[in-house]
VOMARNU-754220 format. One record per residue (C-alpha): x, y, z; residue in one letter. Coordinates in Angstrom, 2 decimals, decimal comma. Last residue first. Layout:
N
- X Y Z A
...
***
This chain:
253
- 95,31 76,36 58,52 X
- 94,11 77,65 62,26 X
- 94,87 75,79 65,10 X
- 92,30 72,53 66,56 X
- 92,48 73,67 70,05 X
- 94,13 70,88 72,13 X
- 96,76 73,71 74,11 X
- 93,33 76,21 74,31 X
- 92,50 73,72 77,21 X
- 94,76 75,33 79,33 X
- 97,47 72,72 80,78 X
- 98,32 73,09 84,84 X
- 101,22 70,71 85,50 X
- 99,44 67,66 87,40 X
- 102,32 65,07 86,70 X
- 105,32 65,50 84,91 X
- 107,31 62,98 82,65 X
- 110,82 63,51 81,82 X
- 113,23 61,83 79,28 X
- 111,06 59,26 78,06 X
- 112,93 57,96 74,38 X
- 110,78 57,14 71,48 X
- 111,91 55,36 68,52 X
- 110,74 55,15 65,13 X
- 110,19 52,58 61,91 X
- 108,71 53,08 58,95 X
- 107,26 50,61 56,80 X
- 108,01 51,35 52,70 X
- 104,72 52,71 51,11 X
- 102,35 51,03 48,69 X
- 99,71 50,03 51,50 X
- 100,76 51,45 55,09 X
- 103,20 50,39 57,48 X
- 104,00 51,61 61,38 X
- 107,13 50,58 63,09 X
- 107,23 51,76 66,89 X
- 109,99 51,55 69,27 X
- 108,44 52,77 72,94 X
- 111,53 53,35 75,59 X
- 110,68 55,13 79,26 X
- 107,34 52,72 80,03 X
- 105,56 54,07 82,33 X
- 105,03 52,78 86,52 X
- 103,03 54,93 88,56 X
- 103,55 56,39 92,12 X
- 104,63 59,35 90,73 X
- 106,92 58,12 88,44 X
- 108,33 54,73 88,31 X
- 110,50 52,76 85,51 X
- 109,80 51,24 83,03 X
- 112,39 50,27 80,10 X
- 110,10 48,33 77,64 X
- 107,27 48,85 75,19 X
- 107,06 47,49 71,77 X
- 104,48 49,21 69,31 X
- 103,16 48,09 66,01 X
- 101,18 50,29 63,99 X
- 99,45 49,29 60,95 X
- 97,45 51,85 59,12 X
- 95,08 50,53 55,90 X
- 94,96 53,66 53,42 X
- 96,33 57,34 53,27 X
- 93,07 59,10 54,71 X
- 93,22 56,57 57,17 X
- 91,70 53,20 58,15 X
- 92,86 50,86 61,24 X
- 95,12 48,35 62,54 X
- 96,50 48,26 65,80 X
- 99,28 46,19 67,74 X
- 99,88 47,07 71,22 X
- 103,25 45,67 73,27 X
- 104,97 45,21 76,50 X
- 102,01 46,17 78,50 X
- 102,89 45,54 82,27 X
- 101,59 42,63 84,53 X
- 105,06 41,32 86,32 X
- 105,46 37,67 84,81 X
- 103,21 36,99 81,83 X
- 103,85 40,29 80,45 X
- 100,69 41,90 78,98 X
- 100,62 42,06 74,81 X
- 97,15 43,99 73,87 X
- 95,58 43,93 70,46 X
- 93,50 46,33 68,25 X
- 91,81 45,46 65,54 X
- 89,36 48,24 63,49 X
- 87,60 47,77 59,88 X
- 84,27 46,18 60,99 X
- 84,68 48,33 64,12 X
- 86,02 48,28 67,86 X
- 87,16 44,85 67,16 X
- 88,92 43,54 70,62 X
- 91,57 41,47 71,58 X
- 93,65 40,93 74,48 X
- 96,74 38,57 74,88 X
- 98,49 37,15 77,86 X
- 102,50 37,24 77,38 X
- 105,06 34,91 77,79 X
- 108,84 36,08 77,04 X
- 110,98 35,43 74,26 X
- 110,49 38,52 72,77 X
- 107,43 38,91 72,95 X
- 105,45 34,99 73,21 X
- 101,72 34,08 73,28 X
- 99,33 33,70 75,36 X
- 95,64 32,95 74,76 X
- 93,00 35,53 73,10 X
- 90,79 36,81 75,96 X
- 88,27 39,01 74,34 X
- 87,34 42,74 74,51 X
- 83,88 43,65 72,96 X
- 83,02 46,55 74,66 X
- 86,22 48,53 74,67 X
- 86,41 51,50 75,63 X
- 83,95 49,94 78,54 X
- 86,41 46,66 79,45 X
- 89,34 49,15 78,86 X
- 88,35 51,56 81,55 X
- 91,18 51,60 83,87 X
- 93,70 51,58 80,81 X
- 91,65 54,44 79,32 X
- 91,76 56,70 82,44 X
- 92,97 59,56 80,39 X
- 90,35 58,48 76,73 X
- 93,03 60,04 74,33 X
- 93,93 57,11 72,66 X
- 89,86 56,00 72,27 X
- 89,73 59,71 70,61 X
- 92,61 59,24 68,50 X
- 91,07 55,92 67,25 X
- 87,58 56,70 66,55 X
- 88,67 59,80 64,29 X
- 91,19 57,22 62,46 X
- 88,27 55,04 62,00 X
- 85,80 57,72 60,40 X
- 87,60 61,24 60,13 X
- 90,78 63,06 61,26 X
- 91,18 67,07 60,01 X
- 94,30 67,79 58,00 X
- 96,13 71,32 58,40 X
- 99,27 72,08 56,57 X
- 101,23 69,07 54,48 X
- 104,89 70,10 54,96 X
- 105,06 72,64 57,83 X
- 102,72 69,86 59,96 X
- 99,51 70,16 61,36 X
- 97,18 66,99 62,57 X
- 93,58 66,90 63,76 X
- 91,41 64,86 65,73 X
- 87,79 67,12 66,65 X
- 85,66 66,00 69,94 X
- 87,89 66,35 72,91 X
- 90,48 68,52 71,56 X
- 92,36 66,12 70,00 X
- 95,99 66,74 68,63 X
- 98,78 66,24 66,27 X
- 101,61 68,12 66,21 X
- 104,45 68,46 63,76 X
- 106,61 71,66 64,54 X
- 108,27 74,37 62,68 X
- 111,10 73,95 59,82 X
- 114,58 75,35 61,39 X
- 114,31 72,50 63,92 X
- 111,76 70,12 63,50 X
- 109,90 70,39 66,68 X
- 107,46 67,19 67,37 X
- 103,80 67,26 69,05 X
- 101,88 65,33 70,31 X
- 98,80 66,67 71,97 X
- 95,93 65,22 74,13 X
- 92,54 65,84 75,62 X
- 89,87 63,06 77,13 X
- 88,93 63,58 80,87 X
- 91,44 64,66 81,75 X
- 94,19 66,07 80,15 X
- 97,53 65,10 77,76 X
- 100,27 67,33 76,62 X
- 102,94 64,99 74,71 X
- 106,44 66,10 73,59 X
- 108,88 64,94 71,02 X
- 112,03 67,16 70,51 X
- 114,32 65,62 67,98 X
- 116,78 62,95 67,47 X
- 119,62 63,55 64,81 X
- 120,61 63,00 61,20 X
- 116,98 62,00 61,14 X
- 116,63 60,14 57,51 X
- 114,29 57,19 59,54 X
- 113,49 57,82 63,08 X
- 114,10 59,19 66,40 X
- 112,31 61,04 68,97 X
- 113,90 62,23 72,36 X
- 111,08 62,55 74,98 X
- 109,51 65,02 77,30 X
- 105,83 63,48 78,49 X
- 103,19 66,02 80,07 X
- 100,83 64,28 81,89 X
- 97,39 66,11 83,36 X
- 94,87 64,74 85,99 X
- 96,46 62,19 87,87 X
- 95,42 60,94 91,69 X
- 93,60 58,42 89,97 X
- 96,41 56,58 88,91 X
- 97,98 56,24 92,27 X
- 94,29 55,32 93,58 X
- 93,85 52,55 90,56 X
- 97,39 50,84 91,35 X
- 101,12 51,20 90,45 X
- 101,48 50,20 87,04 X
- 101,69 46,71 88,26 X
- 98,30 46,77 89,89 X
- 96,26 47,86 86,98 X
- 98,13 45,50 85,11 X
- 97,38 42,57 87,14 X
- 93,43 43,54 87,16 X
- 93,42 43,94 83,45 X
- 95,01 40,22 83,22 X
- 92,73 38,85 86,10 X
- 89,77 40,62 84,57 X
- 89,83 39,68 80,85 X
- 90,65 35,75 82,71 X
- 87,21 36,09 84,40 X
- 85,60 37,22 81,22 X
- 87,13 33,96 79,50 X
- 86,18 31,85 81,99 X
- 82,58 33,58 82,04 X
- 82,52 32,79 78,34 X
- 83,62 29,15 78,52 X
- 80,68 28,69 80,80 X
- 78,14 30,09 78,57 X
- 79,16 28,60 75,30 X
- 78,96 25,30 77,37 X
- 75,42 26,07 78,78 X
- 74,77 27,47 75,04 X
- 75,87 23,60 74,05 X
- 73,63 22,19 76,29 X
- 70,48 23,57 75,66 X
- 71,30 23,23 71,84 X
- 71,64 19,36 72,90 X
- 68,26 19,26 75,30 X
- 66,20 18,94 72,44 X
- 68,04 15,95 71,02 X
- 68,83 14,47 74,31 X
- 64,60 14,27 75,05 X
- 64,42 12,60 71,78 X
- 66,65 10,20 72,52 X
- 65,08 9,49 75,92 X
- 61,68 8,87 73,95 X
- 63,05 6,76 71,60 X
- 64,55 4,96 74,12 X
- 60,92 4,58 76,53 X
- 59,11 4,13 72,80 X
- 61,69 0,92 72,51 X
***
């Protein structure tokens, strides 16, 4: 009897033992699945030298969206390590743009002036404007998890997750078959309330040496306000076009 009670007891301390050895293993499956998704990607887009070889992107696109009686001018300036620009010409009225200089997020447009980006919203635009981010997404984001699959329109998909905040989700859609994003989901705070932004990717084609998607149809919805939802259409994309860094300079009011 003391030799059972004595193996009993020796299962009862081993049990947490065992359980972190299972939390452990299931971990290091999961961190070796992070890598074979990231790893795909990496190589569908056209591969970590091809990628490399990049310094500045400018992006020409048609933009469309609700109450446009036609699609406008959408352009985006972006520069190693960490600038970027959007920005969208209303004819007769000016230009929306919205930028990051590296340190300060900021948006202008003719109908609401100047508006500096804070807390989550600040976090975002500069993880967005991180160049290399989809080589780097393990250390943009530290606490990335393996989620299962799932399906996007009717195709399978391997899911990322990761919290960068309390308030922050964002979530990664990678096709099951070739690699490529088809789809980012984020949630965050701005100065307007709760942000949801949903964004399907699809029609890529190669540039460069890299692979982009040419079609991006984005709805985003906010708290008390109807859900928009837009279009963006890749005309051009240019590689290495010299960019001064005055282009990301927050402007004046």
């Amino acid at each position: 009897m003391k030799t059972l009670l004595f193996a009993l007891t020796g299962l009862v301390a081993l049990a947490p033992l065992m359980r972190l050895s299972g939390l452990a293993a299931d971990a290091a499956a999961a961190d070796k699945q992070i890598d074979a998704v990231l790893d795909r990607y990496i190589e569908a887009m056209g591969g970590r030298a091809a990628i490399e070889k990049v310094t500045t992107r400018i992006i020409k696109a048609s933009f469309e969206g609700p109450g446009m009686p036609a699609a406008l001018d959408w352009t985006q300036y972006a520069k190693a390590p960490n600038k970027q620009l959007a920005e969208i010409d209303i004819a007769g009225m000016g230009k929306m743009l919205d930028g990051f200089d590296g340190q300060i997020a900021w948006s202008k447009n003719p109908f609401a002036g100047l508006r500096l980006k804070e807390g989550d919203e600040l976090a975002k635009q500069k993880r967005d404007a991180e160049f290399y981010r989809d080589l780097h997404l393990r250390t943009v984001y530290t606490n990335l998890t393996y989620k299962g699959t799932e399906k996007v329109n009717g195709a399978d998909v391997s899911v990322l997750e990761a919290k960068p905040s309390a308030e922050a989700l964002e979530r990664w859609y990678f096709d099951a078959t070739n690699g490529l994003l088809v789809r980012q989901d984020s949630e965050f705070n701005t100065a307007e309330g709760r942000m949801k932004l949903h964004m399907l990717f699809s029609d890529h084609r190669v540039v460069g040496g890299i692979k982009y998607p040419h079609l991006m149809r984005i709805r985003t919805d906010i708290p008390g306000q109807p859900g928009a939802e837009f279009s963006i259409k890749v005309k051009e994309i240019k590689h290495n076009e010299a960019i001064d860094d005055s282009k990301f300079a927050k402007p004046g009011a």
